[in-house]
C-alpha positions in Angstrom: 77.5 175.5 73.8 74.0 176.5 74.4 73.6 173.5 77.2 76.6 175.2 79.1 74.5 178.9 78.3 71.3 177.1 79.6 73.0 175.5 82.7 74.9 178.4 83.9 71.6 180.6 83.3 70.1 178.1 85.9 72.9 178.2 88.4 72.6 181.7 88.7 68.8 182.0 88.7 69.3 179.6 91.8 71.9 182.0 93.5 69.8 184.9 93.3 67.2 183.0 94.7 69.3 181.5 97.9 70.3 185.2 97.8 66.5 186.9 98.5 66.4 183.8 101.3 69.6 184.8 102.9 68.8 189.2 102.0 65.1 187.7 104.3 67.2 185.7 106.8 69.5 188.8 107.7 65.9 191.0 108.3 64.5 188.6 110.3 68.0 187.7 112.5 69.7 190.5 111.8 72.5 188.3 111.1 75.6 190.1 110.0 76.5 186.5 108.2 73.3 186.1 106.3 73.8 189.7 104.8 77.4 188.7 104.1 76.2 185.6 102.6 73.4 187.4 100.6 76.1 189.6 98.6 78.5 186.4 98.2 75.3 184.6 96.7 74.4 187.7 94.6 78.1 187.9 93.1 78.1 184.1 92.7 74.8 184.6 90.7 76.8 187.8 88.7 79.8 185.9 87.8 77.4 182.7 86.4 75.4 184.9 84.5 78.8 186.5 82.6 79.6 182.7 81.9 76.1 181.9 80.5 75.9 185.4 78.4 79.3 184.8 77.3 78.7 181.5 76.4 75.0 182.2 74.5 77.8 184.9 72.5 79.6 182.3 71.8 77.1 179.8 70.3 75.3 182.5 68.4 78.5 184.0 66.6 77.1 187.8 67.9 76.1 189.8 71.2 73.0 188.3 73.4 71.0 191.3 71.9 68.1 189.6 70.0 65.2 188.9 72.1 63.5 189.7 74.9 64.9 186.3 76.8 68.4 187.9 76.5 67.8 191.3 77.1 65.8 190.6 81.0 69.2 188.1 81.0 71.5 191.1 80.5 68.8 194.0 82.4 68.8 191.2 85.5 72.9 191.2 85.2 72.9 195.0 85.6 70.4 194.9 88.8 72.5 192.3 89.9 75.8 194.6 89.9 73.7 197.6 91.1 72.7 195.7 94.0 76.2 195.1 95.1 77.1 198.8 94.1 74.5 200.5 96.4 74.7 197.4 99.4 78.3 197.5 99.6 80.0 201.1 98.9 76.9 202.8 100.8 77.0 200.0 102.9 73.2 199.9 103.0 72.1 196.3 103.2 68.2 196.8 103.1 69.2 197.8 99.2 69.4 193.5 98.8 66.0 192.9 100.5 64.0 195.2 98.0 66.2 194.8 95.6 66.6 190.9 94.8 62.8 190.0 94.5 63.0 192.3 91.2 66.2 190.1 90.4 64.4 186.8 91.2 61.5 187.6 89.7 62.9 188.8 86.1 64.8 185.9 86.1 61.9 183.4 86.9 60.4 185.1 84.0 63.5 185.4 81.4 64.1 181.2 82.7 60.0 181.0 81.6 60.9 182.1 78.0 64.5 180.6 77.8 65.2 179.4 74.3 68.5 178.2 71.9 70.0 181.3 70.0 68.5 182.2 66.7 69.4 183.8 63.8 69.0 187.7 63.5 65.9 189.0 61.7 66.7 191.2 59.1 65.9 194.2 60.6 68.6 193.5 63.7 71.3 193.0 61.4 72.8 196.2 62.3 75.1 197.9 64.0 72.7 200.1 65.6 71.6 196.8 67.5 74.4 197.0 70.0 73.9 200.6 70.4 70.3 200.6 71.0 70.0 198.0 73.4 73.1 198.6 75.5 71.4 201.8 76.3 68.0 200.2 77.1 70.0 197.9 79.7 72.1 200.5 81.5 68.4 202.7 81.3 65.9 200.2 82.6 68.4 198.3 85.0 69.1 201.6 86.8 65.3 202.4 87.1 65.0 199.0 88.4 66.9 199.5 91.1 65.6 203.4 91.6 62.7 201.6 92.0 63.9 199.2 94.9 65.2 202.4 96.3 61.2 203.7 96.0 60.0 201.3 98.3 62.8 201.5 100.6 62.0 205.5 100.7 58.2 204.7 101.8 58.8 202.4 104.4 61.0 204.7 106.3 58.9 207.7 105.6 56.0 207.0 108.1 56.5 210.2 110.7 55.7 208.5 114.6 56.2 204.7 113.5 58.9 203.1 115.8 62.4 202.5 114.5 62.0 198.6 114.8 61.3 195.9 112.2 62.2 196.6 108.7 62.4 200.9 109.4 65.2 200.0 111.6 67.6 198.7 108.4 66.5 201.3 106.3 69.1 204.7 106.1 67.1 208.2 106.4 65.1 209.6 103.5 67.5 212.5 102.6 70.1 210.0 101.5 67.6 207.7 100.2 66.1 210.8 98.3 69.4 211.5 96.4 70.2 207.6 95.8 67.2 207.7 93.6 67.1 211.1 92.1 70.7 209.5 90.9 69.8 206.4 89.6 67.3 207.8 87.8 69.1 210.6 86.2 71.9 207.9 85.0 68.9 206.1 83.8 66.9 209.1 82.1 70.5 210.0 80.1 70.3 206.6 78.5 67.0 205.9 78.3 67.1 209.7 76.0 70.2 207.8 74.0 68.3 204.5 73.2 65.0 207.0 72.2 67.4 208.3 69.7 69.4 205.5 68.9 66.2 203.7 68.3 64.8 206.3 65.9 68.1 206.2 63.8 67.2 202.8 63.5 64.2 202.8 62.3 64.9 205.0 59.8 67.6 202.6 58.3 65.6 199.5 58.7 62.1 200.8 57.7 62.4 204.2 56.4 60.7 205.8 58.9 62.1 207.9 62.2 59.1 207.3 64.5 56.3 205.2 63.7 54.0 205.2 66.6 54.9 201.4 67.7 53.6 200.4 70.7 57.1 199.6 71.7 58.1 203.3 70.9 54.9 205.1 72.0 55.3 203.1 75.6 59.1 204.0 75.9 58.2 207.6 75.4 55.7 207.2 77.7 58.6 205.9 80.0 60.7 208.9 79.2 58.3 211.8 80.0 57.2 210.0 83.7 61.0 210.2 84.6 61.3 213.5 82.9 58.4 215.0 84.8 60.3 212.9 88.1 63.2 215.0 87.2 62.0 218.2 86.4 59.7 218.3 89.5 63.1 217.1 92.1 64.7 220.3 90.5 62.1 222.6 91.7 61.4 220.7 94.9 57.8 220.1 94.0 58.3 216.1 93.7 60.5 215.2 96.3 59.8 212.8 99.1 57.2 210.2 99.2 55.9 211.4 96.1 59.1 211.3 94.4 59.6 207.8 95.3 56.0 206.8 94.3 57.0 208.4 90.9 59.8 206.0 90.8 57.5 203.1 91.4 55.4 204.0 89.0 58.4 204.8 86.5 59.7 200.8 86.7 55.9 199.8 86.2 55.8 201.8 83.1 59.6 200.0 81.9 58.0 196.4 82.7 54.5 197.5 80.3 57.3 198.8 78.3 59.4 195.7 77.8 56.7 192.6 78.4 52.9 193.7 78.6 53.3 195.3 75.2 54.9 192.1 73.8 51.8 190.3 75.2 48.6 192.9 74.5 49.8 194.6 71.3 51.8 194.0 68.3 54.0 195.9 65.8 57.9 196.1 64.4 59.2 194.7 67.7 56.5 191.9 67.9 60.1 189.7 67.3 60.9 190.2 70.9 
């Protein structure tokens, strides 16, 4: 079961790659067909990543939730749906060139620490695990993508450039402004929920509510840049290009969050 996991993890890593190439094809052609073929690609990669998730369920006996391969796996699958989402009901295509070298990249590095399911740790066997880490998916896959949104934002917001080149695809910054300010308020609501969740946690597993873990201290970290992203849209002082540099800097803080901790401290989740 695990070789059917690993292949169709590989199929799809190779689907979202042709899908950047065709996502770069339609900006440089303008190709209605390479767009189209961009978000077949992109649902072709979704669909072989639900077979390879489903099958990794499968071969462990419980949910992909245990390490930090399966959770970029299942973060990538949710960037993967939230491109097709924004690209196709807001019918804004530029969403699949920002948005897919995130997708490739993640993948690249979840293929880089690919391994065979293992056994739980003891402190994962819980039912807080499902709860915890659904929420840090639905969280950190819609900042993701608020993120893609970002970039989008500060290449169109360049007052006198001409309307040619990449500009030209991108939809103006008031809708782009509220795109984000919604992705990141889905993402803030879960990101409070797997704060919470995570601290109910720890109390069961090691007695303790909050601990100061690097892991912890950096999601809180997370939680009060999008918090102070939020508070400021509310009273119009963070708005516009700095709004969407916020949000840049919010997805940089998620990927310290989820791998540089992993690789330049250690504590309770040292087992992702």
């Amino acid at each position: 079961m695990y070789t059917i996991e690993s292949n169709f993890f590989t199929l799809a890593f190779i689907a979202y790659v042709l899908s950047l190439a065709a996502f770069f094809s339609f900006f440089w052609t303008r190709s209605e067909r390479s767009a189209k073929l961009g978000y077949l690609l992109t649902a072709a990669g979704l669909l072989l990543q639900l077979v390879s998730l489903t099958a990794r369920s499968i071969a462990a006996g419980r949910w992909p939730f245990a390490n930090l391969y399966e959770f970029i796996s299942l973060m990538t699958f949710g960037i993967a749906a939230g491109t097709l989402i924004v690209g196709l009901r807001y019918r804004i295509t530029a969403t699949g060139i920002f948005a897919t070298p995130l997708l490739a990249g993640l993948m690249a590095y979840a293929f880089s620490i690919k391994k065979a399911p293992e056994a739980l740790v003891p402190a994962l066997q819980s039912y807080w695990l499902q709860f915890h880490v659904a929420t840090a998916i639905l969280a950190y896959g819609a900042f993701a993508l608020s993120c893609a949104l970002g970039a989008m934002y500060l290449v169109k917001d360049r007052p006198g450039a001409p309307e040619t080149g990449l500009r030209a695809l991108i939809p103006e910054t008031g809708r782009l402004e509220r795109l984000i300010y919604g992705t990141i308020a889905f993402g803030f609501a879960f990101q409070t929920l797997l704060i919470i969740t995570g601290a109910v946690w720890a109390e069961e597993a090691w007695g303790a509510w909050w601990s100061w873990d690097p892991m912890e201290t950096w999601a809180l970290i997370t939680w009060i840049v999008y918090a102070f992203y939020l508070h400021g849209w509310t009273r119009g002082s963070w708005r516009g290009r700095r709004g969407a540099w916020l949000a840049l800097i919010g997805f940089i803080a998620v990927l310290f969050t989820l791998i540089g901790v992993k690789y330049l401290m250690s504590g309770l989740h040292s087992y992702k």
